[in-house]
PLY file of the C-alpha trace (Angstrom):
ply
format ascii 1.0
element vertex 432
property float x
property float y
property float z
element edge 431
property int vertex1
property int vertex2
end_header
163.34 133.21 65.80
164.81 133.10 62.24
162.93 136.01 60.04
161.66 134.45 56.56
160.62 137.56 55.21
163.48 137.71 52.81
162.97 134.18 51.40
161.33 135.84 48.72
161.71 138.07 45.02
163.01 141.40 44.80
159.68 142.60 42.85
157.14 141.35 45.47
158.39 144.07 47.50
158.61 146.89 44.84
155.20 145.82 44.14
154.16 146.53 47.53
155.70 150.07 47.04
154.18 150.98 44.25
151.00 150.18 45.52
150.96 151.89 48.80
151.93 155.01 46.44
148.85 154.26 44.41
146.74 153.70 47.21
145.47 150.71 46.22
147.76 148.74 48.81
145.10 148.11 51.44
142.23 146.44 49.08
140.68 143.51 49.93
142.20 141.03 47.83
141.87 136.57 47.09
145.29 135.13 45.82
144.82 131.26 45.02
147.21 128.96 44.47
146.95 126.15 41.57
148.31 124.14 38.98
147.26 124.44 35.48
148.26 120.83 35.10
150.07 118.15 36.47
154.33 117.49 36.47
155.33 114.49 33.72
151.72 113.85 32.78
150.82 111.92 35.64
147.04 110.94 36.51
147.03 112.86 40.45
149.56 115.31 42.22
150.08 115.43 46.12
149.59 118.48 48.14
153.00 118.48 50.38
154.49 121.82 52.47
151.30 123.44 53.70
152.47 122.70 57.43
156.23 124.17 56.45
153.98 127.07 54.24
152.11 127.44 57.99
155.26 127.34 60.01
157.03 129.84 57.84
154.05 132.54 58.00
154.87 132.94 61.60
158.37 134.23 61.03
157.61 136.18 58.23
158.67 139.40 60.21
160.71 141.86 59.09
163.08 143.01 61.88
166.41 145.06 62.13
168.69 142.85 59.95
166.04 142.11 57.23
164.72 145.92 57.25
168.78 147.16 57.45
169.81 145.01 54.16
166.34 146.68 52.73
167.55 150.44 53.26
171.49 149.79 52.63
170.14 148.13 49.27
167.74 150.56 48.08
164.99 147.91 47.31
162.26 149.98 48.85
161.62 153.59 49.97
161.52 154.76 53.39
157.33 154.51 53.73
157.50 151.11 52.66
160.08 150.11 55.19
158.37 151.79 58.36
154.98 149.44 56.89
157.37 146.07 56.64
158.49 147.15 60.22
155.04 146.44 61.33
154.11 143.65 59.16
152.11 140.59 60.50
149.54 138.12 58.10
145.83 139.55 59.63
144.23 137.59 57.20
142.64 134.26 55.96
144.27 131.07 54.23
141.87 128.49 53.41
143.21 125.27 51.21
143.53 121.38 50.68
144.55 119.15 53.55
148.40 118.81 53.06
149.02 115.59 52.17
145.40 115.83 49.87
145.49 114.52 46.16
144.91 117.44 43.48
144.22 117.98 40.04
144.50 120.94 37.33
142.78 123.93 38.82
142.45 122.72 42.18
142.31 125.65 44.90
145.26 124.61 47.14
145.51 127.77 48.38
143.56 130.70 49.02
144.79 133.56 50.58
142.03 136.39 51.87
144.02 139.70 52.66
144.64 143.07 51.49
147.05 143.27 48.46
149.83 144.15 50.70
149.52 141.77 52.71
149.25 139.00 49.97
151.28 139.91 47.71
154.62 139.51 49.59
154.04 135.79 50.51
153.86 134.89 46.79
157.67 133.25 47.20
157.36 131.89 49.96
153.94 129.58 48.99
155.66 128.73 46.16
159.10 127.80 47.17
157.97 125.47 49.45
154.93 123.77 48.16
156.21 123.35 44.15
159.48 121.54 45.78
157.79 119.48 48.52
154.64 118.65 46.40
156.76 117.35 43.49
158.36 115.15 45.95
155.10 114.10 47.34
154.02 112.90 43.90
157.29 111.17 43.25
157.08 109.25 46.05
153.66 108.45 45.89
153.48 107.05 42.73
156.48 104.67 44.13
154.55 103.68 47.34
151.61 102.68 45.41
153.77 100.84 42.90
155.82 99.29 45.81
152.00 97.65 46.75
152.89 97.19 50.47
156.62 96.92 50.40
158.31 99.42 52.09
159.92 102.50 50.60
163.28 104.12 52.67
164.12 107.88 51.53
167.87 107.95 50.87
168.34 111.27 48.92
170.34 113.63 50.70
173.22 113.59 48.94
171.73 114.11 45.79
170.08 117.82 46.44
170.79 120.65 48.64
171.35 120.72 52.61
167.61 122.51 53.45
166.03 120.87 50.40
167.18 117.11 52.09
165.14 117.94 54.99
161.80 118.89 53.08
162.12 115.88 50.80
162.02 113.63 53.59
159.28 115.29 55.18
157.37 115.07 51.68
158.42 111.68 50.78
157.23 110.35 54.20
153.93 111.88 53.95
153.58 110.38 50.60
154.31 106.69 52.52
157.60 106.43 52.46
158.16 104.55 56.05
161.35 106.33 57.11
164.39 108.50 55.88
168.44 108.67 56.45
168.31 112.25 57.18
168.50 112.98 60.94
167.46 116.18 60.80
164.32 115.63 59.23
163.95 113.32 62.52
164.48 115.73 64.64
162.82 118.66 63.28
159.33 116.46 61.60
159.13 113.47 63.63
160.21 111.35 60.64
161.65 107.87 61.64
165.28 107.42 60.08
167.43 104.52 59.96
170.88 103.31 58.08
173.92 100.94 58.76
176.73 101.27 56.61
178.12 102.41 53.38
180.72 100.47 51.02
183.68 102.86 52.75
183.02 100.70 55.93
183.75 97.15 54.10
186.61 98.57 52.40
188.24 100.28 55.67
188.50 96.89 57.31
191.42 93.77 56.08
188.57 91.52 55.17
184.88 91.52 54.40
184.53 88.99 56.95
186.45 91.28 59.61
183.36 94.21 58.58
180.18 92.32 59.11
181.86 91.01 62.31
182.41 94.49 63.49
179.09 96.07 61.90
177.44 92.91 63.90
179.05 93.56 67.28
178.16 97.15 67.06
174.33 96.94 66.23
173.65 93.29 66.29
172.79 90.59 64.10
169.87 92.30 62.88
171.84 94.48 61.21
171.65 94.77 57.37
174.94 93.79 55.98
176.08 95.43 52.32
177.02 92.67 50.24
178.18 93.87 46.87
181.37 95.41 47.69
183.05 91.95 46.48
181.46 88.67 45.53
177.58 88.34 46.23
177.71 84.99 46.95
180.42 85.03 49.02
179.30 87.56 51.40
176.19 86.38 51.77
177.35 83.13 53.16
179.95 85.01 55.58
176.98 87.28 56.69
174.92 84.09 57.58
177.78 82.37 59.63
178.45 85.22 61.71
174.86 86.33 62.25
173.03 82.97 61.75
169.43 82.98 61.35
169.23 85.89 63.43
170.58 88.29 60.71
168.23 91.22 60.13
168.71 91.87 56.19
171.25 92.15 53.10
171.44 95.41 51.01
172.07 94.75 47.34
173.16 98.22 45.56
174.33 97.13 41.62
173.95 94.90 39.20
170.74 92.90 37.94
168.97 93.49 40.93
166.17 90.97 39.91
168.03 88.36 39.34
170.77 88.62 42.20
167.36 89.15 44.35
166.31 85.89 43.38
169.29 84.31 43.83
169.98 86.11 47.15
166.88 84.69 48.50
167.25 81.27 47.25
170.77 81.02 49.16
169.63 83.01 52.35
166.80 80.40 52.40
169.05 77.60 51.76
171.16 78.64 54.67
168.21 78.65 57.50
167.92 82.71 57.31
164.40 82.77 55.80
163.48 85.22 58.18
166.25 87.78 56.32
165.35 90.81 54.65
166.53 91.91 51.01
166.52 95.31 50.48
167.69 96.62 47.04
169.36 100.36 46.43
170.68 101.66 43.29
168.78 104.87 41.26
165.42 103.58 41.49
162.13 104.82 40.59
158.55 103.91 40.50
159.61 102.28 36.94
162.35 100.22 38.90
160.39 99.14 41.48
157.66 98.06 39.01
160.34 95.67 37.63
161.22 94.69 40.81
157.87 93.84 41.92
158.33 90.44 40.56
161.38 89.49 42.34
161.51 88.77 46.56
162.51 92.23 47.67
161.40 93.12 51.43
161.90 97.06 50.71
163.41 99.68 48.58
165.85 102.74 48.91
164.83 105.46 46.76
167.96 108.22 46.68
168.29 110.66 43.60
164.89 109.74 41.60
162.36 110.63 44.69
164.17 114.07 45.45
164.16 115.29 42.12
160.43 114.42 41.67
161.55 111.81 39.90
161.98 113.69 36.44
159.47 116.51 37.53
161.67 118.60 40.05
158.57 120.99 40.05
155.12 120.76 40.84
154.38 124.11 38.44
151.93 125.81 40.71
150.95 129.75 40.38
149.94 131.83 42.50
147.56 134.61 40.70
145.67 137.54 42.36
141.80 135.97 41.45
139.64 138.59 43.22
139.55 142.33 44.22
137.55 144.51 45.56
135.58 147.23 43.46
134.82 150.84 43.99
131.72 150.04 45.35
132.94 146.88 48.14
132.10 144.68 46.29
134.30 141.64 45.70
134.73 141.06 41.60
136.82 138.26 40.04
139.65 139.23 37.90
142.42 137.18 35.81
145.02 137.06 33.68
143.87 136.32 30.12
147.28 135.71 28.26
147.75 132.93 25.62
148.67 129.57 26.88
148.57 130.78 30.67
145.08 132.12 30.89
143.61 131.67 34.58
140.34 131.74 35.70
138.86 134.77 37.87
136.83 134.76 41.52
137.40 133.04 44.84
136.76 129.17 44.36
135.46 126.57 46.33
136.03 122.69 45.34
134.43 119.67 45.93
135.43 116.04 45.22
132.03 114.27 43.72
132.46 110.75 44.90
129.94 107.77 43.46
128.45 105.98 46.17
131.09 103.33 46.81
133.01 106.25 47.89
135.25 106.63 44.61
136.41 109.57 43.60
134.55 111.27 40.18
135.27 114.90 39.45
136.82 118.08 40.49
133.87 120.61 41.40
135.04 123.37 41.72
132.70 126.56 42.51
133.31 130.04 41.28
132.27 132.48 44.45
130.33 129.50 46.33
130.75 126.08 47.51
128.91 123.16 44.54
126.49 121.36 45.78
127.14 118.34 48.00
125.32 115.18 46.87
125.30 113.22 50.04
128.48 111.08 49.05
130.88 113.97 47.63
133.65 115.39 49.95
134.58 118.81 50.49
137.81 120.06 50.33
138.98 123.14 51.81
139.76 123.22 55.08
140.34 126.46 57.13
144.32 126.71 57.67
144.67 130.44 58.86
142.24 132.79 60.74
142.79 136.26 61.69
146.38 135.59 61.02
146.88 132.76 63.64
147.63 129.36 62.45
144.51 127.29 63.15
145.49 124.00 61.02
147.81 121.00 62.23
151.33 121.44 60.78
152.73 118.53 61.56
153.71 115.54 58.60
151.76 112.45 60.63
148.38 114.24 60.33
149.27 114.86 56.66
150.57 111.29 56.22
147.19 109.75 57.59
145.23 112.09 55.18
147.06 111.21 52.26
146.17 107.42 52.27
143.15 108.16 52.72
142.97 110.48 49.99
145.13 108.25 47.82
142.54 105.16 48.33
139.43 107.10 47.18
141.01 107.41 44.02
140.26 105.58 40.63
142.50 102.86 40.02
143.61 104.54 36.11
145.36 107.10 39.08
147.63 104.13 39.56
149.02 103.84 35.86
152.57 104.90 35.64
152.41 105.67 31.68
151.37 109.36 30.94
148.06 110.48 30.55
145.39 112.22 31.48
144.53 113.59 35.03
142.30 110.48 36.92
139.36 112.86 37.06
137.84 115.93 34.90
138.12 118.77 36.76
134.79 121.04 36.13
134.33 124.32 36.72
130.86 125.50 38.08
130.46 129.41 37.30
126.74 130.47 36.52
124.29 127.72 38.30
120.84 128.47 40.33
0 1
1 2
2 3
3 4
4 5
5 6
6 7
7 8
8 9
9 10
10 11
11 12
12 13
13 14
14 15
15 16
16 17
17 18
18 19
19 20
20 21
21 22
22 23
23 24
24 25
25 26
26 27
27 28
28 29
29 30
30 31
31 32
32 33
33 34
34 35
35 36
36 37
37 38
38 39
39 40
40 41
41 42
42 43
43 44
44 45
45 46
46 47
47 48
48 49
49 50
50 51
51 52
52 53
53 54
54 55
55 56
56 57
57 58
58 59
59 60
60 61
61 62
62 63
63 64
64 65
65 66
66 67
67 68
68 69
69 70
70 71
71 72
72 73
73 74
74 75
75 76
76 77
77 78
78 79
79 80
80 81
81 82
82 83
83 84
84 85
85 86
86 87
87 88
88 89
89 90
90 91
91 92
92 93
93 94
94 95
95 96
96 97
97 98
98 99
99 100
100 101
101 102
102 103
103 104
104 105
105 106
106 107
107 108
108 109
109 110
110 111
111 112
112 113
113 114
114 115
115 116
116 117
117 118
118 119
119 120
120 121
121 122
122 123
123 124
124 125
125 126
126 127
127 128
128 129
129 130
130 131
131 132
132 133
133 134
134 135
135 136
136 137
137 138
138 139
139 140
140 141
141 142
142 143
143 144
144 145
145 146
146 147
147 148
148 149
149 150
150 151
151 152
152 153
153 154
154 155
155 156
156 157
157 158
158 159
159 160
160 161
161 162
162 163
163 164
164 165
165 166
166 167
167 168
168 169
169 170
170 171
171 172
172 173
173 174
174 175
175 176
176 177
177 178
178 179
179 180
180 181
181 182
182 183
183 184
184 185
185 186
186 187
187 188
188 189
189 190
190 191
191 192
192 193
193 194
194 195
195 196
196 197
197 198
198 199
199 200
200 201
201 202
202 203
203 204
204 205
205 206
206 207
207 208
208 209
209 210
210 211
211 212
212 213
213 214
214 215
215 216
216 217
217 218
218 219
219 220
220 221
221 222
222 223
223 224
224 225
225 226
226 227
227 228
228 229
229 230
230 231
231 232
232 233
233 234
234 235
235 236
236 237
237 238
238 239
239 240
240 241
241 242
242 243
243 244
244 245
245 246
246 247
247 248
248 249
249 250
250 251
251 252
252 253
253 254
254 255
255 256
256 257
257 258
258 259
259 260
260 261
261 262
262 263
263 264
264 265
265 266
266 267
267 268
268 269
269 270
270 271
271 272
272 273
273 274
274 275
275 276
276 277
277 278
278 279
279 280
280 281
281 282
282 283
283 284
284 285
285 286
286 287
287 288
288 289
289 290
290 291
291 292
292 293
293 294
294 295
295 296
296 297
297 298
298 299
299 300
300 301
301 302
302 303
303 304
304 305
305 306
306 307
307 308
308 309
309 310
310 311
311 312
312 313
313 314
314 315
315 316
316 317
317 318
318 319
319 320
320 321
321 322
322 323
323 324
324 325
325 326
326 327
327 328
328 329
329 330
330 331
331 332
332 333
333 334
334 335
335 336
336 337
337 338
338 339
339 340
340 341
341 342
342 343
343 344
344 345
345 346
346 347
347 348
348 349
349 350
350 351
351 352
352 353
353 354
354 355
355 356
356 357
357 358
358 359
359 360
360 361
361 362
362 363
363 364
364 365
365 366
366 367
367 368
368 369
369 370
370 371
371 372
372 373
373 374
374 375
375 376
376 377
377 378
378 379
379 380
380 381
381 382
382 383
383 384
384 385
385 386
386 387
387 388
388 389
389 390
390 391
391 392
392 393
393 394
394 395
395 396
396 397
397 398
398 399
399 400
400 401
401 402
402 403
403 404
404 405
405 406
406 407
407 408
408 409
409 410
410 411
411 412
412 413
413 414
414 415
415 416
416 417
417 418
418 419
419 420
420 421
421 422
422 423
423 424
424 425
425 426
426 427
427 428
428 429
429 430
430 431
């Protein structure tokens, strides 16, 4: 077992100090995680990283290394190290469905423990669902856009090591149908695939000599890269050596609508009808828009879908929203500051549905669960009880869920130009 309990900020743990001092360490407390909007004014965000949040929480022990670099450090005193020696999660998480679509306000999270126990796992929600949800969104917006045509997640290169491994997972549960990072294979089930890079072409004497070899390798249907030189050119070598057997051609620069179209026409004139065309090259959801028009058979997204495509953030919080009183009682409380206000007590939501089955509003209830209506949809799910893990972690089940949360939506959630969120979100505080 690898520890997680120091993936996480300095002052979570001072916090928990000071509090056991104050003795206020072991009340009863709700954290919630939310965003106050949505990244790059898009209509819906995607919940991605609950299963990885889910995963984590079960390593989040604090054994001889982590509690040693504590002590040497002087982060905490000696009481609050013999507590960390013996922490383990006892409570509740409650939350969306990872993979579920969201809107401002939306309880993604809730988190039913004492402060102590809370408090310390505000890093480690957040790290991992702002990164993997911004991803999530990214890539949805291009697998709706792409209408059917497949998306491939190439983006490894373009972030960090651990971070290349979490976007696949989140682009793939967003519909992306596979990734070029093995590890995300191996560790989240997520199907991979790739053939060759430029390098290859140029290491051989000829392009002709390359295909041949790339052919005889993994056979004809490969996808051949046929930009390196001439287009044209390589596009009729590809076909003579493969024939109509040849599985696709990458194009990676240039007008990629028009060489498309002019791709196909030739591949078509040459009895390969049956031949892929899939197109690389920084796209986005705006990209593959344009290329909507032209006869591309899939997409690889690299850079764009790994940096949530302009929004490398989802911007969730994650605020203490409940406490208990002097008297037991549970009592909402919230921060009130300018421009980052929140809004107090444990929430329940609700998606209010019209009777087609399209989604309407955001409910969301302030100590108890809104009314259902007969066609509305409720939306927390329990994810943690008692401190075991009671939720599926893996990225199918939160694959599946997304489409289906994805299709209920309006079709404004569709529009790629900034706006408002799809749906109102409306908050239901003082109702009989």
């Amino acid at each position: 077992m690898t520890s997680t309990a120091l993936l996480t900020d300095h002052y979570e743990l001072t916090m928990l100090q000071a509090s056991l001092a104050s003795g206020h360490a072991h009340r009863k407390c709700v954290f919630e995680s939310f965003a106050r909007g949505l990244p790059g004014g898009r209509r819906y965000g995607v919940l991605a990283g609950t299963g990885r949040v889910l995963e984590a929480l079960k390593d989040f022990r604090f054994g001889d290394d982590e509690l040693s670099f504590l002590s040497r450090t002087k982060v905490v005193n000696g009481e609050t190290l013999d507590y960390l020696a013996n922490y383990r999660f006892s409570g509740n998480i409650s939350g969306y469905a990872e993979g579920e679509c969201y809107f401002p306000g939306s309880p993604l999270m809730v988190v039913e423990s004492t402060f102590a126990e809370g408090v310390i796992l505000e890093t480690l929600v957040l790290s991992i669902l702002n990164y993997d949800s911004a991803v999530a969104t990214a890539a949805s917006r291009m697998t709706a856009t792409a209408d059917g045509r497949p998306c491939l997640e190439m983006g490894s290169r373009r972030t960090n090591e651990q971070s290349a491994v979490a976007a696949a997972r989140a682009a793939y549960i967003a519909g992306f149908e596979a990734t070029s990072n093995l590890e995300a294979g191996r560790s989240h089930g997520v199907p991979t695939v790739g053939t060759a890079a430029h390098s290859f072409t140029l290491l051989h004497d000829t392009e002709e000599e390359a295909f041949a070899s790339q052919i005889a390798s993994l056979g004809a249907n490969t996808a051949l890269l046929v930009d390196t030189y001439d287009v044209t050119n390589a596009v009729k070598i590809a076909v003579d050596l493969a024939g109509s057997e040849l599985g696709g051609v990458r194009l990676d620069s240039g007008d990629l609508v028009s060489q498309a179209r002019e791709v196909r026409a030739q591949l078509d004139s040459l009895g390969a009808k049956d031949t892929r065309i899939v197109v690389t090259s920084d796209l986005d959801e705006y990209a593959i828009a344009g290329l909507q028009a032209a006869p591309v058979d899939a997409y690889g997204v690299g850079t764009r879908v790994v940096t949530g495509s302009g929004s490398p953030a989802a911007g969730m919080v994650f605020k203490l929203v409940s406490r208990e009183s002097q008297s037991g009682e549970m009592e909402g409380v919230a921060k009130a500051s300018k421009n980052k206000a929140s809004v107090g007590g444990r929430k329940y939501a609700l998606r209010r549905r019209n009777a087609v089955g399209v989604a309407q509003e955001e409910l969301i209830g302030i100590q108890r669960e809104p009314q259902d209506d007969g066609d509305d949809r409720l939306l927390l799910t329990e994810l943690v009880r008692d401190g075991e893990v009671v939720a599926a972690t893996d990225a199918q089940s939160a694959r599946a869920h997304h489409q289906k949360s994805r299709a209920e939506l309006p079709t404004r959630a569709l529009r790629l130009s900034a706006g408002d969120p799809a749906i109102p979100t409306t908050y239901l505080d003082d109702w009989s």
